[in-house]
C-alpha positions as CSV (number, residue, x, y, z in Angstrom):
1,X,-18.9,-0.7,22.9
2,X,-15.3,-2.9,22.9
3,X,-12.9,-1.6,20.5
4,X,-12.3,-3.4,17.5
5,X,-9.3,-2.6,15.3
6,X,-9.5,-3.2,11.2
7,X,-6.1,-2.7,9.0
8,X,-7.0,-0.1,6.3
9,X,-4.7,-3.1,4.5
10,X,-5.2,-6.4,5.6
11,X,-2.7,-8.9,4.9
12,X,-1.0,-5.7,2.9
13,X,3.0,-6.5,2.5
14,X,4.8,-4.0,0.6
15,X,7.6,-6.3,-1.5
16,X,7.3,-4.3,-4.3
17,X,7.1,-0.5,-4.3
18,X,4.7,-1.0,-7.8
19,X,2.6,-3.7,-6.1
20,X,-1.1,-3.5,-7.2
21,X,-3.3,-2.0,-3.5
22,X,-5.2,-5.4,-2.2
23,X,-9.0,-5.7,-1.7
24,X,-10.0,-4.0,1.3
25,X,-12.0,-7.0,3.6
26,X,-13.0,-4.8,6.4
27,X,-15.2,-1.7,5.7
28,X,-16.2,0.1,2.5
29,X,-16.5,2.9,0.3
30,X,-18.6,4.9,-2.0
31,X,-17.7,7.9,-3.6
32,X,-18.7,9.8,-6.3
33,X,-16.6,12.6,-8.0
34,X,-18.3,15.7,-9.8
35,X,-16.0,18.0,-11.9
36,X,-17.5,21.9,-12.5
37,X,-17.7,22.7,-16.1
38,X,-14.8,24.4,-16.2
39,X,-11.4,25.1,-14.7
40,X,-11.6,28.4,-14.8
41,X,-13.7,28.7,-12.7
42,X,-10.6,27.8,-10.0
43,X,-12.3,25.6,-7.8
44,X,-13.3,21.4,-7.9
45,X,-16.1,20.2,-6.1
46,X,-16.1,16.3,-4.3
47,X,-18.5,14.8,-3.0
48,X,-18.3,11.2,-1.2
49,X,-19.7,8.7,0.7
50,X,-17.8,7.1,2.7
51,X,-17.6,4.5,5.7
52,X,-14.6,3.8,8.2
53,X,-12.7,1.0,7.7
54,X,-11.8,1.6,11.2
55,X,-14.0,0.7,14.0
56,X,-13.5,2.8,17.3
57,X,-15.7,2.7,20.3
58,X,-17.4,6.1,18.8
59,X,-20.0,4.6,16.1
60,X,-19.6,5.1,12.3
61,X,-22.3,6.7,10.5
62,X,-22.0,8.4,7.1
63,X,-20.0,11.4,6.2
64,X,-21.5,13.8,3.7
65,X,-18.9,15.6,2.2
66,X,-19.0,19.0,0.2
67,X,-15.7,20.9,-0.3
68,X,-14.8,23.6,-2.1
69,X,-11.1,23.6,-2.3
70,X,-9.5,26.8,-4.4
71,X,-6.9,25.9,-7.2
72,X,-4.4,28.6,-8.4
73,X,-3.7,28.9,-11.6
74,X,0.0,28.7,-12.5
75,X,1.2,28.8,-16.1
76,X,1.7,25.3,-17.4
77,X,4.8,26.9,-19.4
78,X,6.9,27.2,-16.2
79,X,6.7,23.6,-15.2
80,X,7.3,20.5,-17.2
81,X,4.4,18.1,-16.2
82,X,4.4,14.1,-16.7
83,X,2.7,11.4,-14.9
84,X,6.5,9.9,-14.0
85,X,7.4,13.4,-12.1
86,X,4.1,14.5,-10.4
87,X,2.0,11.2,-9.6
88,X,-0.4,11.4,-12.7
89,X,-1.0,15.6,-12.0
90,X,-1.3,16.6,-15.9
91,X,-1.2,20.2,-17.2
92,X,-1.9,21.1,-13.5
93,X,-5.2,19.3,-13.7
94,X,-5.5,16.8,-10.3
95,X,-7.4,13.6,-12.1
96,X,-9.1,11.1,-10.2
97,X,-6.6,9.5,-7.7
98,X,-8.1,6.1,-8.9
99,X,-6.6,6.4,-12.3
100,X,-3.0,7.6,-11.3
101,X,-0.1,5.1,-12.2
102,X,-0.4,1.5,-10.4
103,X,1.2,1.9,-6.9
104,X,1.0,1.7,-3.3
105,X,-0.5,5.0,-1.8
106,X,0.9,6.8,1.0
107,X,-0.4,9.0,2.9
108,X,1.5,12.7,3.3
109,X,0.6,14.8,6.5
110,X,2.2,18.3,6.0
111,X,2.9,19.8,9.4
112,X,5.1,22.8,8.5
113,X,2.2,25.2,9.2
114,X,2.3,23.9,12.9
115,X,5.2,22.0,13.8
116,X,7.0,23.9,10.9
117,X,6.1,27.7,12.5
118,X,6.0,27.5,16.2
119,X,9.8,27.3,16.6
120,X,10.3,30.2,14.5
121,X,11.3,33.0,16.5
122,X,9.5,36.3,17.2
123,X,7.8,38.5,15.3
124,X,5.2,36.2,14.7
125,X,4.3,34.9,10.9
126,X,1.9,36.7,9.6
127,X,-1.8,35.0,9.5
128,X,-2.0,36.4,5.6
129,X,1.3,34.4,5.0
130,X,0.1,31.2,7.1
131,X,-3.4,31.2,5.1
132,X,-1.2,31.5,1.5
133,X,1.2,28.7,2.9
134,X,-1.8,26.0,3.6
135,X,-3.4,27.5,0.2
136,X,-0.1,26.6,-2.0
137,X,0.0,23.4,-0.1
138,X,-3.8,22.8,-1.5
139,X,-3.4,23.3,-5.0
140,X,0.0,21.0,-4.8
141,X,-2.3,18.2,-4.0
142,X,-1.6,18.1,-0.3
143,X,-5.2,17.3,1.7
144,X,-3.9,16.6,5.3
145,X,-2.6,19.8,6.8
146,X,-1.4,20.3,10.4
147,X,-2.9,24.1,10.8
148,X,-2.7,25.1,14.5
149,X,-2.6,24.5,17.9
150,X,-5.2,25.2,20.8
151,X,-2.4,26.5,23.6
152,X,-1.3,28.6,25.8
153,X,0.0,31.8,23.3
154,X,2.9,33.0,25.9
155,X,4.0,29.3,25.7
156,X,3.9,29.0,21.7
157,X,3.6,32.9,20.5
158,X,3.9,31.6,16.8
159,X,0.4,29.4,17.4
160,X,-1.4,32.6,19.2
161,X,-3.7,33.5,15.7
162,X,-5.0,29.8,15.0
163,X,-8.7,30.9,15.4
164,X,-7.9,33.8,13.6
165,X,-6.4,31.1,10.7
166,X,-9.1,28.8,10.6
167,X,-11.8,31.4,10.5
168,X,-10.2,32.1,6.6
169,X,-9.1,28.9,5.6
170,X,-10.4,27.4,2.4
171,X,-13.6,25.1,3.5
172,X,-12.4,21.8,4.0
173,X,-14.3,18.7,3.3
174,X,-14.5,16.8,6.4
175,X,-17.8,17.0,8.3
176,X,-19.1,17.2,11.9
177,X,-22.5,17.4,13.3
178,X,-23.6,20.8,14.6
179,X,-22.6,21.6,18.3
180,X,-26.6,22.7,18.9
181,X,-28.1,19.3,17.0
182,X,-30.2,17.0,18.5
183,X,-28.3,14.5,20.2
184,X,-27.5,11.9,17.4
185,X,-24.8,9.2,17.1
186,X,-21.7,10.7,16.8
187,X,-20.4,11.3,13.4
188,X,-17.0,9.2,12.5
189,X,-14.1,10.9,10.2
190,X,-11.6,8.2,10.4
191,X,-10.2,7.7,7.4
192,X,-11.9,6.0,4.7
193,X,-10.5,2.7,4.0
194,X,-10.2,4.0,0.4
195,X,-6.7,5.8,-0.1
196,X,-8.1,7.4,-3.1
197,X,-11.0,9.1,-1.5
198,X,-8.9,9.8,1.8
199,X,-6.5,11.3,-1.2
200,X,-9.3,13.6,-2.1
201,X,-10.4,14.8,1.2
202,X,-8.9,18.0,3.0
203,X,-8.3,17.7,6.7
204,X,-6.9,20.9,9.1
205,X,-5.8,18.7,12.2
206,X,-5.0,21.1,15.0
207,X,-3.1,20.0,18.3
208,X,-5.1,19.8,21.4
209,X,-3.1,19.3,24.5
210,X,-6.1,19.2,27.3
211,X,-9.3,19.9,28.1
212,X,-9.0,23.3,28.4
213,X,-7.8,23.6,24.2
214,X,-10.7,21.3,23.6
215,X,-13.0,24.0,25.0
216,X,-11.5,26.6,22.9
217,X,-12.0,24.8,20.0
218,X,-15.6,24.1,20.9
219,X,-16.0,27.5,21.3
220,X,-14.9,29.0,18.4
221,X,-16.7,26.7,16.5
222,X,-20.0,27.4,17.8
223,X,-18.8,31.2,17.8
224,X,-18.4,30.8,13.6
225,X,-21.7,28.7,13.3
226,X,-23.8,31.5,15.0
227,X,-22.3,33.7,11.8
228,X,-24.7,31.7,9.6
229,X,-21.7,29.4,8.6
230,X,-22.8,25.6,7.9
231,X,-19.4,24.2,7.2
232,X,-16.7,23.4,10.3
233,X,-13.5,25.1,10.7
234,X,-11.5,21.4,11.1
235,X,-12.7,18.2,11.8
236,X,-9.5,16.9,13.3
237,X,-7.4,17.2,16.9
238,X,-3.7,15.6,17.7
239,X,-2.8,14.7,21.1
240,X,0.2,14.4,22.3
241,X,2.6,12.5,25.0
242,X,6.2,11.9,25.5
243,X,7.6,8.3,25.6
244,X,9.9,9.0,28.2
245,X,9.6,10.7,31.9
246,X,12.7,13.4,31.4
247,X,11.7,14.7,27.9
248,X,7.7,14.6,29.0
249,X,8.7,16.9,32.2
250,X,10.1,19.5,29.7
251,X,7.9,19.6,27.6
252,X,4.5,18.8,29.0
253,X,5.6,19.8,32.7
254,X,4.1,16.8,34.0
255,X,4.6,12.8,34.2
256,X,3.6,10.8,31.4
257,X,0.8,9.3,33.9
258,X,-0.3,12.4,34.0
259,X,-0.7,13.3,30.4
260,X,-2.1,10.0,29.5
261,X,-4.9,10.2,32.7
262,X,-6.0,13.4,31.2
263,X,-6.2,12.4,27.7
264,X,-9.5,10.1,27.9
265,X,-11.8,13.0,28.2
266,X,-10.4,15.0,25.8
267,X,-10.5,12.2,23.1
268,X,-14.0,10.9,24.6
269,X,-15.5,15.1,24.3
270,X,-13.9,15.4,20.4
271,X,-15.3,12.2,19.6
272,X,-18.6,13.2,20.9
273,X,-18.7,16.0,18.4
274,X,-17.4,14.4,15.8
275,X,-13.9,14.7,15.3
276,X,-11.5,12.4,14.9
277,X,-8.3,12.5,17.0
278,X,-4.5,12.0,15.9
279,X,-2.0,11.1,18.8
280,X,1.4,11.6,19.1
281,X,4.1,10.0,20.5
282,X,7.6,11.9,21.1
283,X,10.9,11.0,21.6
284,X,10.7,6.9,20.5
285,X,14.1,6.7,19.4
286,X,16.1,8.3,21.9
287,X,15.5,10.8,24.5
288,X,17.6,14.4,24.9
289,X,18.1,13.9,28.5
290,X,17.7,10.2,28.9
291,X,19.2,8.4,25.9
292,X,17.8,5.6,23.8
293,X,14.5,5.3,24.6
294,X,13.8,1.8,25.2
295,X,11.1,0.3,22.4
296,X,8.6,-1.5,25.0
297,X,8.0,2.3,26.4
298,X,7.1,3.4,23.4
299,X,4.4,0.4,22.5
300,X,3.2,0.9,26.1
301,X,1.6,4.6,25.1
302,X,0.8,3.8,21.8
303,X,-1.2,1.2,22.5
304,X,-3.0,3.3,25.6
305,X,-3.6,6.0,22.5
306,X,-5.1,3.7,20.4
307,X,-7.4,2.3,23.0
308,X,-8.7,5.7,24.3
309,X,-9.9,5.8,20.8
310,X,-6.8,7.6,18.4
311,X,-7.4,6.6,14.6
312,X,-3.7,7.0,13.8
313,X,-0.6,7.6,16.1
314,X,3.0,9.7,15.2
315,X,5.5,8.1,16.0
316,X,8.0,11.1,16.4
317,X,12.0,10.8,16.0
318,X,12.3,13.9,18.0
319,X,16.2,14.1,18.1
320,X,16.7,13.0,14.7
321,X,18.9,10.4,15.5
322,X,16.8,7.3,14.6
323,X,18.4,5.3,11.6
324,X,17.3,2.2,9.5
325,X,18.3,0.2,12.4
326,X,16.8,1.6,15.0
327,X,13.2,2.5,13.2
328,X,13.1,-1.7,12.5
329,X,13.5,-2.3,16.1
330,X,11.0,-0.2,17.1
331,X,8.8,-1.3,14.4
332,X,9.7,-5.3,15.6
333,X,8.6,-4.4,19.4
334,X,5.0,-3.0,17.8
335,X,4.2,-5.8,15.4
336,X,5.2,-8.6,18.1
337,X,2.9,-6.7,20.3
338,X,-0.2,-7.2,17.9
339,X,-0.3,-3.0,17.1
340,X,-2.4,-2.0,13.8
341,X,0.7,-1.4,11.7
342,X,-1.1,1.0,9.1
343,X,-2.3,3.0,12.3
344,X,1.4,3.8,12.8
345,X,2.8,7.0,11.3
346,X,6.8,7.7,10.7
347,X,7.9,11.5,12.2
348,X,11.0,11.5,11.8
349,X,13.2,15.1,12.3
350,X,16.3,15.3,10.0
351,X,19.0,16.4,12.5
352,X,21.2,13.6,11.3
353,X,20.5,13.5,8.3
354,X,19.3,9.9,8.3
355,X,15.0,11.0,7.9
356,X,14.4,10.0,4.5
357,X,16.6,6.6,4.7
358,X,14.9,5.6,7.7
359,X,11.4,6.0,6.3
360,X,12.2,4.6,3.2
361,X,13.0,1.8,5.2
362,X,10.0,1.2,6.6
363,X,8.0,1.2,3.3
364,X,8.6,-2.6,2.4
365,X,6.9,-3.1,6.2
366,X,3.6,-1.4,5.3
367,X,3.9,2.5,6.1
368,X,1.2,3.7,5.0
369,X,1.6,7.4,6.0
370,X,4.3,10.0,6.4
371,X,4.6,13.0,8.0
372,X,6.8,15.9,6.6
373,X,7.4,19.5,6.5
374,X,7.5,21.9,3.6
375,X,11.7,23.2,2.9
376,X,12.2,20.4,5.7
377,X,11.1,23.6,8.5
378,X,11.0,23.1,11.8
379,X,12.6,22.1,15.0
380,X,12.3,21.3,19.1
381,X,13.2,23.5,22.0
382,X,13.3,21.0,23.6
383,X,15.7,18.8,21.8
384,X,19.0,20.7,21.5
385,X,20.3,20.8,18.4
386,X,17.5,18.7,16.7
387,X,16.2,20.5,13.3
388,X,13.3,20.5,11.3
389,X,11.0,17.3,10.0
390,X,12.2,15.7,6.9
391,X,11.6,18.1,4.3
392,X,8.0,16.9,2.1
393,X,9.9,17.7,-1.2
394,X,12.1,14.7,-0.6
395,X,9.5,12.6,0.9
396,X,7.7,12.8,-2.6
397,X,10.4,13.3,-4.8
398,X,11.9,9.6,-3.6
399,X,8.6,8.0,-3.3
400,X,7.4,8.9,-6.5
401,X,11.2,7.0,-7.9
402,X,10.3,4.0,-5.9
403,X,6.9,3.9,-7.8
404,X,4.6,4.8,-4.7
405,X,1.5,7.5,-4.9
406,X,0.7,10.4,-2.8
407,X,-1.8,12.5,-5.1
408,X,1.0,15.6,-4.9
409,X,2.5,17.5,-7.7
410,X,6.2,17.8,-7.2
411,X,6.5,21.2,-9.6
412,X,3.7,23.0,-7.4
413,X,5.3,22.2,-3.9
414,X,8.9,22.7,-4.9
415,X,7.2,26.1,-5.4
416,X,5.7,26.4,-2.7
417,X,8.6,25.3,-0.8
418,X,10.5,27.9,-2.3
419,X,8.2,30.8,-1.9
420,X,8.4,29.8,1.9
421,X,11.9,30.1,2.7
422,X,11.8,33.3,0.5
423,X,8.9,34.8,2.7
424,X,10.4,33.9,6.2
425,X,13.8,34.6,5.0
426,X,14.8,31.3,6.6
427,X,17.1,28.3,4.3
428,X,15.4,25.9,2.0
429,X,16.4,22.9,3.9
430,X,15.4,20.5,0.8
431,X,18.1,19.2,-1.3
432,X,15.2,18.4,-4.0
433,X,13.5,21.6,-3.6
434,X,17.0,23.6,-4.2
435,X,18.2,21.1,-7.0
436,X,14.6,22.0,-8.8
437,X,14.6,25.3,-8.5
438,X,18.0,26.2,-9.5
439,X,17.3,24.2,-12.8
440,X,14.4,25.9,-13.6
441,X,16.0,29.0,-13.2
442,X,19.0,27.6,-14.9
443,X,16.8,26.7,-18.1
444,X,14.6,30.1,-17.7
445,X,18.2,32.1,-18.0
446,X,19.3,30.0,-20.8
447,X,15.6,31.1,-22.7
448,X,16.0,34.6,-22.0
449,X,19.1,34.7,-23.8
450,X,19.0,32.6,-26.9
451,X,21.9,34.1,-28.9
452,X,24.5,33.1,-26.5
453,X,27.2,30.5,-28.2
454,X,26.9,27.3,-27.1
């Protein structure tokens, strides 16, 4: 079967952040949304219908979906909620994402529980802590959570527990076939060309470098359906490959040609089974050890990743020194070469402080989804110097200004964020976050002591 691409927004250009979402003219979507009788009860149900608007040379079929995603009850009386602030979340209450305020959606991938953790030096993070991380990311409304990675454990000690982590997960609400079914046409999970039902579905990507982590994966899963289990553990892999020869050799220890030769399998086998696949591309600004990388390398993989079947690639700012400037450039080189623009993602690090600028730059272009880390954690042993991904707290905080929509509730991550660097011991690297929390504290001291003069 060739390979047909379809935009999730055809025709979509972004000149206004509050412009109304166009009609979708490739694909569609049916959903249906089924609140429990009560709150209390801590949990939501979804179920949805849904076909791609993405056609990849796996065939779509139907995904029946059936999550049940834990919500934590926090006392409304420490937050101050309103539909300007958290994206139409209301007395904690996550409403349809159809009937938030008018605006563009974009999509938020949260990598701090992967790309956040691994650089973290030894002891290694608890598994209790990294299972309450991706649960406070849940109840803030974040659905696309990088958990994990399938690799070596004396390479990445920080990523050695990820079965361990997936095996006590909330279920998420993706769905793949059974690994002892009949053989059947593959199930698709590429996203739904509905951002509102893509808002409402909970995805655990988890990196898988090569065959060998594919195995693994494969593996465990079966290993968790012979428990009597019926859901999956994820229903998403990320791939990965270096733009440039020097930076590949460090960290992949092998030639881009290499990586990219061995790729096709792994993406063919996941596909087979069900999962969609998430590519990465590292170091398309600049290199550490070869200097500006130039743009044509960087369409050259993505384009091979997109063609061996990835729904979406990353395009990471490894170094952090990509700026307004550059990111257009870049973004110039992948239009003129006929790319899907909403299958590009921005991963930008914030070494230079120039994250958040750049993306926002790339909004009036059609971004359609960002990736981010919670307290802005993170970092590359491989890139000297280079620091963590732009922290999510300011990715939402400013695109909820500009009048975009990302389904997340500001309050409840600025919490989270917080309760992360306080657990790890480690800085809060987001201005927003620390701004928030000090006022609430602020106005929580000024409460407790009402008979102070004013």
């Amino acid at each position: 079967m060739s390979l047909v691409w379809t935009s999730l927004l055809p025709g979509h250009s972004c000149t206004l952040p509050r412009e109304g979402l166009q009609a979708f003219q490739a694909g569609g979507a049916v959903s249906r949304f089924r609140s429990l009788p009560s709150l209390h009860s801590r949990s939501f149900h979804h179920d949805s219908v849904c076909t791609a608007g993405y056609k990849t040379k796996h065939p779509v079929t139907a995904i029946n979906q059936h999550p049940l995603i834990p919500l934590h009850a926090l006392r409304a009386s420490e937050r101050s909620m309103s539909v300007s602030a958290n994206d139409g979340v209301l007395n904690g209450k996550h409403p349809d994402p159809r009937e938030l305020p008018s605006g563009r959606f974009i999509r938020v991938v949260e990598v701090s529980a992967r790309d956040g953790l691994q650089n973290l030096p030894t002891p290694a993070v608890p598994t209790e802590v990294k299972r309450e991380l991706v649960s406070r990311l849940l109840d803030a409304g974040v659905r696309n959570i990088e958990v994990g990675s399938f690799v070596r454990s004396d390479w990445v000690p920080q990523m050695a527990d990820t079965e361990q982590l997936l095996r006590i997960l909330p279920p998420l609400s993706g769905s793949v076939k059974p690994l002892d079914s009949v053989p059947l046409p593959p199930t698709s999970n590429e996203p739904s060309s509905d951002p509102a039902i893509e808002a409402m579905t909970v995805h655990y990507p988890v990196l898988v470098p090569n065959m060998r982590g594919m195995d693994n994966l494969l593996k465990l899963e079966e290993s968790w359906r012979n428990t009597g289990a019926k859901n999956s553990l994820t229903d998403e892999i990320a791939v990965f490959v270096s733009a440039t020869e020097a930076f590949s050799q460090a960290n992949n220890h092998a030639s881009v040609e290499k990586v990219l030769a061995g790729l096709p399998a792994v993406i063919d086998k996941a596909g087979l089974h069900g999962y969609r696949v998430r590519g990465y591309v590292s170091c398309v600004i600049t290199c550490p050890y070869s200097g500006p990388t130039p743009p044509e390398q960087v369409v050259d993989v993505a384009k091979r990743l997109l063609d061996m079947g990835c729904y979406e690639v990353s395009l990471g700012d490894t170094t952090g020194e990509g700026n307004p400037h550059a990111w257009a450039t870049l973004w110039s080189a992948l239009e003129t070469a006929d790319l899907p623009m909403p299958a590009m993602a921005a991963h930008c690090h914030d070494t230079f402080s120039m994250a958040l600028s750049s993306l926002i730059s790339l909004l009036p272009r059609g971004l359609a989804t960002v990736d981010a880390s919670l307290a802005g954690l993170g970092g590359c042993p491989y890139s000297p110097g280079a620091t963590g991904n732009v922290p999510t707290e300011d990715v939402v905080y400013a695109l909820h200004k500009l009048g975009y929509r990302t389904g997340i509730d500001l309050d409840r991550l600025v919490e989270a964020g917080n309760w992360l660097s306080e657990t790890l011991r480690v800085r809060n690297e987001s201005r927003v976050g620390r701004a928030i929390w000090a006022r609430r504290v602020a106005k929580q001291s000024s409460t407790a002591s009402p008979g102070l003069s004013q």
